[in-house]
VOPAGU-2260 file (C-alpha; in pm, 1 decimal, decimal comma):
REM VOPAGU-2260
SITE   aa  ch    i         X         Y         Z
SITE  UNK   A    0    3880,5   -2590,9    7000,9
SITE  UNK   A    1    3851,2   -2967,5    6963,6
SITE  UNK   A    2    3614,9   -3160,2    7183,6
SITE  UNK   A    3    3434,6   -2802,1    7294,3
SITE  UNK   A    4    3086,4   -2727,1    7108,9
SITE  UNK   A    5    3089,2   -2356,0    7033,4
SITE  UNK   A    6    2803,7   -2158,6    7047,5
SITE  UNK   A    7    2695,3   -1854,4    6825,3
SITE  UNK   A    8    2557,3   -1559,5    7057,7
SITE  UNK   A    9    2248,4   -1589,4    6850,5
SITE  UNK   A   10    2179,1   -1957,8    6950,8
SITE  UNK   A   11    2194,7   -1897,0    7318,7
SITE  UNK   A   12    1950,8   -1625,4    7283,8
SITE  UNK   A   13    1737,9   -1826,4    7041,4
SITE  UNK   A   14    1751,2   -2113,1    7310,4
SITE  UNK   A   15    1658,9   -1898,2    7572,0
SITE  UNK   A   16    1411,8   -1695,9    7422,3
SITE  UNK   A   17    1232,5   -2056,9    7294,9
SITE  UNK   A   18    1273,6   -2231,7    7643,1
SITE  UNK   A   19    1100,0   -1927,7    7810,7
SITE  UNK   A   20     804,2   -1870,9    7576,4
SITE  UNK   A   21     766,0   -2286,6    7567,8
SITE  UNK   A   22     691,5   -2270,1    8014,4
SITE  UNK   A   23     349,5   -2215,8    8040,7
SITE  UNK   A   24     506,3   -2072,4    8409,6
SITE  UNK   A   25     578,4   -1761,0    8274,1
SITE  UNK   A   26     252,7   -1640,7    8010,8
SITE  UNK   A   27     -38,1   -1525,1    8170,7
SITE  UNK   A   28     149,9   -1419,7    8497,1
SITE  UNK   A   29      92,2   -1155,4    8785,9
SITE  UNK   A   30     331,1    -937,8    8927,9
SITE  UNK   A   31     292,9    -672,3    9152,5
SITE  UNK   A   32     591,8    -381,1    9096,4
SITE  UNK   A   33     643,3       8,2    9066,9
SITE  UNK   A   34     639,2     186,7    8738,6
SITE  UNK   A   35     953,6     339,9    8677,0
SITE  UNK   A   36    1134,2     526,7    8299,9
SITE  UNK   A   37     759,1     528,4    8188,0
SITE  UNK   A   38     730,4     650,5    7816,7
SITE  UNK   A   39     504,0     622,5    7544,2
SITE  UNK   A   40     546,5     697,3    7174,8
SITE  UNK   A   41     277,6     910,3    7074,9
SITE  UNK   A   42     294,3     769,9    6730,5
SITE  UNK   A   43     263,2     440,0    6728,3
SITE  UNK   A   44      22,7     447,4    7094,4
SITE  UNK   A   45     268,4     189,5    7279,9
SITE  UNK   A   46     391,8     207,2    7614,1
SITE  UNK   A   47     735,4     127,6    7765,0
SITE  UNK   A   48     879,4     126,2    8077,4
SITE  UNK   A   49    1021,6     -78,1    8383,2
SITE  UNK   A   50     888,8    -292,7    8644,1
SITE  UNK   A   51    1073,7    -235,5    9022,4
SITE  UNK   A   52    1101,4    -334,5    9299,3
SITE  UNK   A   53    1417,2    -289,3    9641,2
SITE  UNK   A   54    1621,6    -505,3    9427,8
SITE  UNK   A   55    1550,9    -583,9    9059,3
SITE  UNK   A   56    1414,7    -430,2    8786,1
SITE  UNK   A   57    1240,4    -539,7    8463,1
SITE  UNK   A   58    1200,8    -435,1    8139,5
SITE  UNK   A   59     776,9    -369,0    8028,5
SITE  UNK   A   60     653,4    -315,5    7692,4
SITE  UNK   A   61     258,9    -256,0    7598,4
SITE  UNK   A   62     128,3    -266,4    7261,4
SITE  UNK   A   63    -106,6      12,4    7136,8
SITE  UNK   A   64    -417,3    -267,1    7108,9
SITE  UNK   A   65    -390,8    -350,3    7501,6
SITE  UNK   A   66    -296,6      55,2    7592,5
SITE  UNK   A   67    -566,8     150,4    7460,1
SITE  UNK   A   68    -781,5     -43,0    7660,8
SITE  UNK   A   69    -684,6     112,5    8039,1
SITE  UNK   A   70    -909,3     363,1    8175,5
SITE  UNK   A   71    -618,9     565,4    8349,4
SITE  UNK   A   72    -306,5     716,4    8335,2
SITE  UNK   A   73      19,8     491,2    8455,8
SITE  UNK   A   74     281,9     715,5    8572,6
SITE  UNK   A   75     606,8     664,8    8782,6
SITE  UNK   A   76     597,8     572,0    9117,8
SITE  UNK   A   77     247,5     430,1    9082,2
SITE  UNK   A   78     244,7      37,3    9236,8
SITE  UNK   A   79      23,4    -184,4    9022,3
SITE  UNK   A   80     -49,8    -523,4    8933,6
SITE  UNK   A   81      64,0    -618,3    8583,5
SITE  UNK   A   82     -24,8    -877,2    8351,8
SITE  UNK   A   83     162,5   -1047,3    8063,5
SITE  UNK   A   84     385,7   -1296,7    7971,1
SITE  UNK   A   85     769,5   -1274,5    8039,8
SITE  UNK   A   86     998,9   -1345,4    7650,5
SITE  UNK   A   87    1348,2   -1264,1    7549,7
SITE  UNK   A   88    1439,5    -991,4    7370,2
SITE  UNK   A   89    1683,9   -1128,9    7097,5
SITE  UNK   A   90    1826,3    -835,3    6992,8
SITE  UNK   A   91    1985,7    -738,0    7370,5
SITE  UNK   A   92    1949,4   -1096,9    7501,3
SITE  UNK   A   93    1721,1    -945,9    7786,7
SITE  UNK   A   94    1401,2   -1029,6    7932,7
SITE  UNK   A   95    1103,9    -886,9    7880,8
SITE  UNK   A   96     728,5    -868,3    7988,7
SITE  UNK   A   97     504,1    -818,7    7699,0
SITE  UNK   A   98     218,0    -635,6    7941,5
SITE  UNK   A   99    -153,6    -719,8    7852,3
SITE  UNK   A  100    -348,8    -550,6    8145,7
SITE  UNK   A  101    -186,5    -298,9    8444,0
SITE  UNK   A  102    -425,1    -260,1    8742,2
SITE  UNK   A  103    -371,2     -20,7    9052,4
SITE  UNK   A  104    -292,1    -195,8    9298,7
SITE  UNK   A  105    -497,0    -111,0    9599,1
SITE  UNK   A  106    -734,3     147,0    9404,3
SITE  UNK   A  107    -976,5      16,5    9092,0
SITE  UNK   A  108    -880,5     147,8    8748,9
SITE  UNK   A  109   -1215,9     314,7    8713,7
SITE  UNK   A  110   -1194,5     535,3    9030,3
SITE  UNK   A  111    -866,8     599,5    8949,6
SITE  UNK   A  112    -990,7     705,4    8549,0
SITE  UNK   A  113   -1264,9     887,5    8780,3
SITE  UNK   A  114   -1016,0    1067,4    8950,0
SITE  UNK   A  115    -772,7    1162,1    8706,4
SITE  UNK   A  116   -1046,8    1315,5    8477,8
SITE  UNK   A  117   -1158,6    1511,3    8744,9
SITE  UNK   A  118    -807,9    1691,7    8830,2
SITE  UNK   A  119    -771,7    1702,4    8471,2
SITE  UNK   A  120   -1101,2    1900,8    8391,3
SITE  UNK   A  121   -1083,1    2108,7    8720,6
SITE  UNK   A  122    -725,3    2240,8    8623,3
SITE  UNK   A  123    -899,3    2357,2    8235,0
SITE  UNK   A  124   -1151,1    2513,4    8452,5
SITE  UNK   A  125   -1426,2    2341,1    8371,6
SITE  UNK   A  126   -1567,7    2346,4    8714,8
SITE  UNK   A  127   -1570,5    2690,9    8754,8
SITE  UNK   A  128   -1795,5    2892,6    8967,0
SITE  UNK   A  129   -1796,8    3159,6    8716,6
SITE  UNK   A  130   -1854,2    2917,3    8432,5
SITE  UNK   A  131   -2205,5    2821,0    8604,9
SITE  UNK   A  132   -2534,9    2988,3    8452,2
SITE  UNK   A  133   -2817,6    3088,6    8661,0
SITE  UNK   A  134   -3156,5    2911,8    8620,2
SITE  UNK   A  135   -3462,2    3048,0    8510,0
SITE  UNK   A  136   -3695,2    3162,7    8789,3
SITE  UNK   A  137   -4010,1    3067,0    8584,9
SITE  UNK   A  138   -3941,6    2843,6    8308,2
SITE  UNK   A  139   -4129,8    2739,0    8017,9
SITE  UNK   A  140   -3971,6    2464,9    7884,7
SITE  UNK   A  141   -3807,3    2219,4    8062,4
SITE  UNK   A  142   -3617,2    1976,6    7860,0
SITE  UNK   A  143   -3510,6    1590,8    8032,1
SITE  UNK   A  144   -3274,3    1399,3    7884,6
SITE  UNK   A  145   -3308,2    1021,7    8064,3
SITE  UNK   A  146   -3449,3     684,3    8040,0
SITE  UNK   A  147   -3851,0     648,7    7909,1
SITE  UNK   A  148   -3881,8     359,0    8126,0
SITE  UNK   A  149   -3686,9     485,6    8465,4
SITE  UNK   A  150   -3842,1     618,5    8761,6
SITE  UNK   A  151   -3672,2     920,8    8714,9
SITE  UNK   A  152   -3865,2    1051,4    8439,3
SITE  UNK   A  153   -4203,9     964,8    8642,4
SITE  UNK   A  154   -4057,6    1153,3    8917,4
SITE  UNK   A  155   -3990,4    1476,3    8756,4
SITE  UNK   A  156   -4335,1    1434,4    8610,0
SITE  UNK   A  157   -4518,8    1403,8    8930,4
SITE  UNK   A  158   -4315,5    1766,1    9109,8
SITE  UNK   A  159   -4336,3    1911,8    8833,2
SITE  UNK   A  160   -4704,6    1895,6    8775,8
SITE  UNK   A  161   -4761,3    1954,1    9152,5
SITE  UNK   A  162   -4542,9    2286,4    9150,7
SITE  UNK   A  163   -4526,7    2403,4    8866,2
SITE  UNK   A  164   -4800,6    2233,2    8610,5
SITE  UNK   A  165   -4783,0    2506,3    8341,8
SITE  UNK   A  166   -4444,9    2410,6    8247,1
SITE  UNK   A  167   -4377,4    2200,1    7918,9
SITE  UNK   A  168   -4189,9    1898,7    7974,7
SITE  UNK   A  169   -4015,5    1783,0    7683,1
SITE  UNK   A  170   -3835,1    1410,3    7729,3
SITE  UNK   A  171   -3550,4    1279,2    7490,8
SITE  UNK   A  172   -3528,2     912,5    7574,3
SITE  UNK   A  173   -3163,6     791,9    7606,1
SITE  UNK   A  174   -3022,4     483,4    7724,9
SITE  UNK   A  175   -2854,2     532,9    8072,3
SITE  UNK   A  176   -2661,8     244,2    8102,6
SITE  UNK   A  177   -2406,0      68,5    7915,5
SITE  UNK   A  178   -2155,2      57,5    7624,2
SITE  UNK   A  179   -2342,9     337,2    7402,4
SITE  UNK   A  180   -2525,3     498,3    7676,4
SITE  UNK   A  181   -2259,5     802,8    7674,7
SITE  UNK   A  182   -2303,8     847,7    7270,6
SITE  UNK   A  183   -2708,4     860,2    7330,4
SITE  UNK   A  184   -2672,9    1133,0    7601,0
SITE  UNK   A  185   -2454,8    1365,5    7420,6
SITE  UNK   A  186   -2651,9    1342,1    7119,5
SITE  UNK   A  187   -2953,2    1407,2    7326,8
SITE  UNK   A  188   -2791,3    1711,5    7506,9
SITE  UNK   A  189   -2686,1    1830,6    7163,4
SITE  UNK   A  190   -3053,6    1841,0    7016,8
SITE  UNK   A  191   -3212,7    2011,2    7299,3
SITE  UNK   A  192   -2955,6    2266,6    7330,3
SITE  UNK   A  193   -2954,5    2324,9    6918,6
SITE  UNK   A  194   -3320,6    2200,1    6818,4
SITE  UNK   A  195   -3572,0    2206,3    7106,2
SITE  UNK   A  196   -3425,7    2502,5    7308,2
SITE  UNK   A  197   -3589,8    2482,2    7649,0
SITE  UNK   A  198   -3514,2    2714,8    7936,0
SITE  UNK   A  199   -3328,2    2497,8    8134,4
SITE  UNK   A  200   -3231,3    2080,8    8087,5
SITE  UNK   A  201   -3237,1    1794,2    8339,4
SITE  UNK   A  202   -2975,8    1513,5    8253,4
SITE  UNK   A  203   -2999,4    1218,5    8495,9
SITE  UNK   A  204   -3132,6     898,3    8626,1
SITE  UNK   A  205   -3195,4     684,8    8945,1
SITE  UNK   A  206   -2901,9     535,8    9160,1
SITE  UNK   A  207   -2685,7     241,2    9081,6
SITE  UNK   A  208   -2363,7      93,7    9082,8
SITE  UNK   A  209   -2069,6     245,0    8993,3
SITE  UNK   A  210   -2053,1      43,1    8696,4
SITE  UNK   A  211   -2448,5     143,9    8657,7
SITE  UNK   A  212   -2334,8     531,8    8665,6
SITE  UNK   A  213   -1952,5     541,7    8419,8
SITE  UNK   A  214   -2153,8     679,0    8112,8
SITE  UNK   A  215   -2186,8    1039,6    8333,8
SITE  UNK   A  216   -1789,9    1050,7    8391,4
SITE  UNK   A  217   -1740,9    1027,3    7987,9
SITE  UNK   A  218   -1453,9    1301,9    7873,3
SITE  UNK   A  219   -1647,5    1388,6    7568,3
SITE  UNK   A  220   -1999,9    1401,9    7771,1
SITE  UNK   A  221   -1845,3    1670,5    8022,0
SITE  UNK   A  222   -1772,6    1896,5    7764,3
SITE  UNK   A  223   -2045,4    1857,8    7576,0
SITE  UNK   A  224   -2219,2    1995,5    7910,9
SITE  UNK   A  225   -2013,6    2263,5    7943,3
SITE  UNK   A  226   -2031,5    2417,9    7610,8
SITE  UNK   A  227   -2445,2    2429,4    7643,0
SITE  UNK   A  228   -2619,5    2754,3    7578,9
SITE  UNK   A  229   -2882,3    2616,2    7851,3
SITE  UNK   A  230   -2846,2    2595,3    8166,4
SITE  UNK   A  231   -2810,9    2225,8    8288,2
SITE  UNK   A  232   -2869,3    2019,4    8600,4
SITE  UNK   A  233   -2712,5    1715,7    8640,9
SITE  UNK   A  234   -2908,0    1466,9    8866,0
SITE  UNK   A  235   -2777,4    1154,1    8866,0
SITE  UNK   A  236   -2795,6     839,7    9147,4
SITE  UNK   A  237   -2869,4     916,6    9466,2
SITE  UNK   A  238   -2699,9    1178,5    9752,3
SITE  UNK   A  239   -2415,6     978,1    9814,8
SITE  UNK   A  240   -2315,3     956,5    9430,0
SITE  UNK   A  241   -2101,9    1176,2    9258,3
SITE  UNK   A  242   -2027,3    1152,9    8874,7
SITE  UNK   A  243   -1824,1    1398,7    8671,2
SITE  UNK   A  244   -2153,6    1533,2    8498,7
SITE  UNK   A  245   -2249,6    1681,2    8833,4
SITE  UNK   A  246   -1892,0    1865,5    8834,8
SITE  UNK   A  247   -1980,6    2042,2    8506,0
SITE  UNK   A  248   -2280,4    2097,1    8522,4
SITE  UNK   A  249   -2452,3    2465,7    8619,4
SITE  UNK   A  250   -2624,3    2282,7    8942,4
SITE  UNK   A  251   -2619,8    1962,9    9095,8
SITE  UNK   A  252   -2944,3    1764,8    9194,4
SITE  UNK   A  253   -2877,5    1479,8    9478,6
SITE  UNK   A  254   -3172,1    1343,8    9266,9
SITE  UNK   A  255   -3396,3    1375,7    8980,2
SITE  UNK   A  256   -3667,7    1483,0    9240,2
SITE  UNK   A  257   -3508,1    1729,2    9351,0
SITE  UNK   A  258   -3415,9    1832,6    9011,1
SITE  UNK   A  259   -3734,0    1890,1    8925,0
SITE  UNK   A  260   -3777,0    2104,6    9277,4
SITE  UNK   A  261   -3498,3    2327,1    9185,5
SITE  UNK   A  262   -3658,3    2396,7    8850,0
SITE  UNK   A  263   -4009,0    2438,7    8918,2
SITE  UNK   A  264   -4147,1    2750,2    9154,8
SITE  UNK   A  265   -4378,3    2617,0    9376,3
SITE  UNK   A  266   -4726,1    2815,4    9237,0
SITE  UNK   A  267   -4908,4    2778,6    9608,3
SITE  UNK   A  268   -4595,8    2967,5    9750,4
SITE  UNK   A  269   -4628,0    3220,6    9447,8
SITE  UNK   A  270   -4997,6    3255,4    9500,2
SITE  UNK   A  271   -4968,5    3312,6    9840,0
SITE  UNK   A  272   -4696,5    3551,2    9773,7
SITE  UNK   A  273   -4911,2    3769,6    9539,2
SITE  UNK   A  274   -5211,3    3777,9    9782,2
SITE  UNK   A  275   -5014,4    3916,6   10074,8
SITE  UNK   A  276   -4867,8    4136,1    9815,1
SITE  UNK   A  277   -5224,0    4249,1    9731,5
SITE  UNK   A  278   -5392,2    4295,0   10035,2
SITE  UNK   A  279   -5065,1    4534,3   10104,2
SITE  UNK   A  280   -5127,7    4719,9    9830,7
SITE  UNK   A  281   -5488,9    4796,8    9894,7
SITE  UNK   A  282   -5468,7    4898,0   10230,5
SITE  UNK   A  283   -5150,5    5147,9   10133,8
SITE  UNK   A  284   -5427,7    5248,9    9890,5
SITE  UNK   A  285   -5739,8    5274,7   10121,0
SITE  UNK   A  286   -5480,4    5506,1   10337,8
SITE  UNK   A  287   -5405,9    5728,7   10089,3
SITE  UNK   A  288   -5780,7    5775,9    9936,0
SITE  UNK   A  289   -5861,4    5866,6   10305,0
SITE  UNK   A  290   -5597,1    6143,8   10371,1
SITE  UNK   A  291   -5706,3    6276,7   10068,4
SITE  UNK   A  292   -6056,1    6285,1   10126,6
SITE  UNK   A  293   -6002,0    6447,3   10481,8
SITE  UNK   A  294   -5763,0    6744,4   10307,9
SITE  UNK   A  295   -6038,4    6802,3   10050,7
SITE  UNK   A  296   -6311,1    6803,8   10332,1
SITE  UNK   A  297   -6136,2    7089,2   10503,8
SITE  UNK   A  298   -6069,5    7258,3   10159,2
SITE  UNK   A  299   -6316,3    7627,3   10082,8
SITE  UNK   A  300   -6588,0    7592,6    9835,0
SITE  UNK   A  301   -6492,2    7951,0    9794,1
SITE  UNK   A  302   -6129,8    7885,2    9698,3
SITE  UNK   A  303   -6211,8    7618,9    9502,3
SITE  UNK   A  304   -6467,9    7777,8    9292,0
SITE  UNK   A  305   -6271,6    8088,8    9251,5
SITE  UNK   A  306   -5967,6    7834,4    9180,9
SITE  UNK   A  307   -6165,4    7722,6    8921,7
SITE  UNK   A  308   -6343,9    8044,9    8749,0
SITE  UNK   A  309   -5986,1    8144,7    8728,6
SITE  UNK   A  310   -5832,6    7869,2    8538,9
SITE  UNK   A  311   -6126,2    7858,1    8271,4
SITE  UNK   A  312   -6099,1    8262,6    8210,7
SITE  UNK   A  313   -5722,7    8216,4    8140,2
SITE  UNK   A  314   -5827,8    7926,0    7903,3
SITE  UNK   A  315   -6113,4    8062,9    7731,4
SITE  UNK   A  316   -5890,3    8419,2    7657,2
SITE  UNK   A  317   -5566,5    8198,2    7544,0
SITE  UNK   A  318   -5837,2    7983,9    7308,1
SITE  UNK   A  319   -5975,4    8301,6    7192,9
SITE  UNK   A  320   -5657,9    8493,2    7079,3
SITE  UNK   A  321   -5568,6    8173,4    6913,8
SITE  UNK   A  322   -5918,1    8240,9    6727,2
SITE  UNK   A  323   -5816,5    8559,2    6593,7
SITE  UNK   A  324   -5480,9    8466,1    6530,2
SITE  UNK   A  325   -5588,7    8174,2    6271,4
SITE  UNK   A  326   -5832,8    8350,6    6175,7
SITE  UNK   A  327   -5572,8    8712,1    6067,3
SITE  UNK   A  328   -5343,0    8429,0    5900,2
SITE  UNK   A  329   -5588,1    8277,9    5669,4
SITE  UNK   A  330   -5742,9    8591,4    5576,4
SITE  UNK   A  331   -5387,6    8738,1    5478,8
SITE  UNK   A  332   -5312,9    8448,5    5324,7
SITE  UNK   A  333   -5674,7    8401,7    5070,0
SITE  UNK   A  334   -5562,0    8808,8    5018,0
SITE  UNK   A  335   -5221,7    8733,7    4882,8
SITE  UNK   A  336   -5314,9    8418,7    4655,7
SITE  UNK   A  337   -5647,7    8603,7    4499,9
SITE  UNK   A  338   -5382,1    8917,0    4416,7
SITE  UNK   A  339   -5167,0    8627,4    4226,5
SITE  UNK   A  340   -5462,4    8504,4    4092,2
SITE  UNK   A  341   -5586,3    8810,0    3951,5
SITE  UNK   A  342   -5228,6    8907,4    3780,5
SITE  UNK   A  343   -5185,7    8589,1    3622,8
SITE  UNK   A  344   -5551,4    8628,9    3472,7
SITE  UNK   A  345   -5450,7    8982,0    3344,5
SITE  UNK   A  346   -5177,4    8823,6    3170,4
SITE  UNK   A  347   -5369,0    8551,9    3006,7
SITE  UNK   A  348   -5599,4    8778,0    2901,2
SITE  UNK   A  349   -5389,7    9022,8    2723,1
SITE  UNK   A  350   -5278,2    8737,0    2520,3
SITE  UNK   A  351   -5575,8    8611,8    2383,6
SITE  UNK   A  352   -5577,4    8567,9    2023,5
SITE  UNK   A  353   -5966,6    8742,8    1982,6
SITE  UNK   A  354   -5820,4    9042,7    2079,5
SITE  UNK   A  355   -5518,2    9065,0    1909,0
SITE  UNK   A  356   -5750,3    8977,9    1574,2
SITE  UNK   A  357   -5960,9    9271,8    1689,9
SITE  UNK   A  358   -5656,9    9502,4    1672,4
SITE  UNK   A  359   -5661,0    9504,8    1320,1
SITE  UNK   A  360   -5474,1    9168,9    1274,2
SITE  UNK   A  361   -5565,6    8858,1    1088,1
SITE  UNK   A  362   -5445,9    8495,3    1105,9
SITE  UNK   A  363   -5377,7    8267,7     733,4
SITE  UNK   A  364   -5410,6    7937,3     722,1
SITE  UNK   A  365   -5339,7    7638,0     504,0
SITE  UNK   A  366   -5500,3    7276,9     554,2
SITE  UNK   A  367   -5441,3    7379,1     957,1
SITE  UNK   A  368   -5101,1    7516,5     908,3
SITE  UNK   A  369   -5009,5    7861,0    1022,6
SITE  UNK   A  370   -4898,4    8069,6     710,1
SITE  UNK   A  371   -4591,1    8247,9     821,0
SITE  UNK   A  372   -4406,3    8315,9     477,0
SITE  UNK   A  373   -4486,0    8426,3     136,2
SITE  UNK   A  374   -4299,2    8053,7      98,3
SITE  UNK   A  375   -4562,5    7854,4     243,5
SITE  UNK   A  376   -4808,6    7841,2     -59,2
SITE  UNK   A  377   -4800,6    7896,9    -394,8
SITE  UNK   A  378   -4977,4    8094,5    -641,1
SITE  UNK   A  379   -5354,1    7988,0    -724,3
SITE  UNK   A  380   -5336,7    7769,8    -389,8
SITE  UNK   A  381   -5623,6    7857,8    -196,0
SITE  UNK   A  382   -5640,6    7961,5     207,6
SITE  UNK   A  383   -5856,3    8040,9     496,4
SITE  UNK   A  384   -5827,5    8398,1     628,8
SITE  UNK   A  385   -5910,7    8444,3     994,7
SITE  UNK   A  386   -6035,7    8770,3    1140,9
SITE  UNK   A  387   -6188,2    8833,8    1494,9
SITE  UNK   A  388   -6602,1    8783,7    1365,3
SITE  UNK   A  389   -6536,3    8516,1    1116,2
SITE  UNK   A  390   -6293,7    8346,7     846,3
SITE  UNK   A  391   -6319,7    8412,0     456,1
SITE  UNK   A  392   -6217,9    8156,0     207,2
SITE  UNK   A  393   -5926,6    8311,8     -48,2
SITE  UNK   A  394   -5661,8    8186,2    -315,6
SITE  UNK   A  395   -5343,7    8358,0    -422,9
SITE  UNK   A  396   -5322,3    8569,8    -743,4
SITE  UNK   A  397   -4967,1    8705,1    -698,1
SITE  UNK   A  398   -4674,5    8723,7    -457,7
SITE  UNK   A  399   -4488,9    9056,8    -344,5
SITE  UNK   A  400   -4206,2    9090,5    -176,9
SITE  UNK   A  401   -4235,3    9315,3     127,8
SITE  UNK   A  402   -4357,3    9210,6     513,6
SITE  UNK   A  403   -4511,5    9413,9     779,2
SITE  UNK   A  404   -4278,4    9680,0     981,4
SITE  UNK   A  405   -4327,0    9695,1    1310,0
């Protein structure tokens, strides 16, 4: 149409889009709404959803770089505080904040984390009465996972050795504080459990802030605790904190002096224990020695001897037919083995080679060779001829057939 300048639907949104990202007024703002349609893609990691309030409604969009950054869960109908900066979407001509931070409003983001994880880990039963080991009533080995330079570790040291000094402490320094102060105590939990093997572990440290106390409500730390083979006691801040580790763990300390009470047996109780114990014993044992004596002071000599001259007549007459019993079984058995004896000798005997020479027979030999055949020597070959008294030397002159008949 002449004298109108026609725009493209593209060049309004362009405009707009260009005359909203150029007002510093609306990048870097604050508004407060209610999450509503909240979704995120679980493969790319970004979150979208809508901003509400009684009357309007905006579209919200958070990048996986900033989501991952929150420390809880947004869902709908939560009210927070949202940060970003408001653009155009070309494609729909719409506006939209590009969200960099989302706070609860009215309720930190780390309380809320703290809060979140704890329903969460409750629900998979992590918590669990029935999950919790019992601690040893006299340990060993008591391994302490905390910081070398805290007071904790001096306090454990100093009830320990006052209760219970023949225990073996065995410290892995961590850090308990700060960015990689969650990494350090799960590694440290993982090599006592695996590598030292103690009876029982203290994980802890003094009080502190909030902030001072987040590497105890790590995800990964909490179930790191409650996989352990040994039991564990959690004793960390003081009575009024509560961290996540004290949730999982088998007991919870209100502080690492008291961890090291619940632990350790105190010996002077013990001691005193066994004593009383003793002197119990001896006089349930002085009482019996004298009821005894007094029925064997009322006892007959008489009966007593004759009790006795009894009981060694039926022993000495059992001990002497076993006498002639061992003695009737050996001599039948020398009888039997001497009658063997005697017919195997009779055998041997009758097969002696002297006396069957003596019976008229000779034996002929040949350089040591038995001659059994007319076949075994030749003519003018000489021999030895054995008889029963002596050999004679002879040679053969002529061969005849014709062998003894018997």
């Amino acid at each position: 149409m002449p004298g109108f300048n026609i725009l493209t639907v593209t060049q309004i949104t362009t405009y707009l889009k260009s005359y909203i990202d150029e007002n510093k007024k609306f990048s870097g703002i604050y508004i407060r709404g209610e999450i509503n349609d909240f979704k995120e893609n679980i493969y790319s990691g970004h979150m979208y959803f809508s901003l509400k309030d009684a009357e309007s409604e905006i579209a919200c969009v958070m990048f996986r770089n900033y989501a991952e950054r929150i420390r809880f869960a947004p869902k709908n109908g939560m009210s927070v505080i949202i940060r970003g900066d408001l653009s155009v979407y070309k494609k729909s001509c719409s506006c939209q904040l590009y969200v960099y931070d989302i706070q609860p409003e009215g309720l930190g983001a780390k309380y809320l984390a703290f809060e979140q994880l704890k329903e969460r880990l409750e629900k998979e039963g992590l918590f669990a009465s029935e999950a919790k080991k019992a601690l040893p009533r006299f340990p060993d080995k008591i391994g302490v996972i905390t910081s070398a330079q805290g007071a904790a570790v001096h306090d454990i040291i100093n009830v320990t050795a006052r209760r219970w000094p023949m225990a073996k402490l065995i410290l892995t320094p961590v850090s308990v504080q700060g960015a990689d102060a969650s990494d350090q105590l799960i590694r440290a939990l993982k090599k006592q459990d695996n590598d030292i093997k103690p009876d029982v572990i203290i994980i802890g440290r003094g009080g502190g802030s909030s902030d001072d106390l987040s590497a105890f409500n790590d995800e990964e730390l909490a179930r790191t605790v409650f996989s352990c083979k040994t039991p564990v006691i959690s004793a960390v801040g003081h009575e009024t904190d509560f961290s996540i580790c004290d949730f999982v763990a088998d007991l919870r300390a209100p502080t690492p002096s008291a961890a090291a009470e619940l632990t350790s047996p105190d010996c002077c109780e013990i001691k005193q224990t066994l004593d009383a114990n003793l002197e119990f014993l001896e006089s349930i044992l002085r009482k019996k020695i004298s009821t005894l004596s007094a029925k064997l002071s009322v006892t007959s000599p008489v009966k007593a001897y004759n009790f006795t001259e009894k009981t060694d007549i039926r022993f000495t007459s059992r001990l002497n037919e076993f006498d002639r019993m061992i003695k009737h079984s050996l001599k039948n058995k020398i009888e039997s083995e001497s009658f063997a004896l005697k017919t195997e000798l009779a055998k041997l005997d009758s097969n002696n080679p002297a006396k069957i020479l003596k019976r008229t027979f000779c034996r002929a030999e040949k350089d040591g060779k038995n001659i059994k055949s007319i076949n075994d020597i030749s003519i003018g070959e000489s021999f030895d001829l054995y008889l029963y008294d002596g050999h004679l030397k002879a040679s053969v002159n002529e061969k005849a057939e014709g062998g003894l008949s018997f």
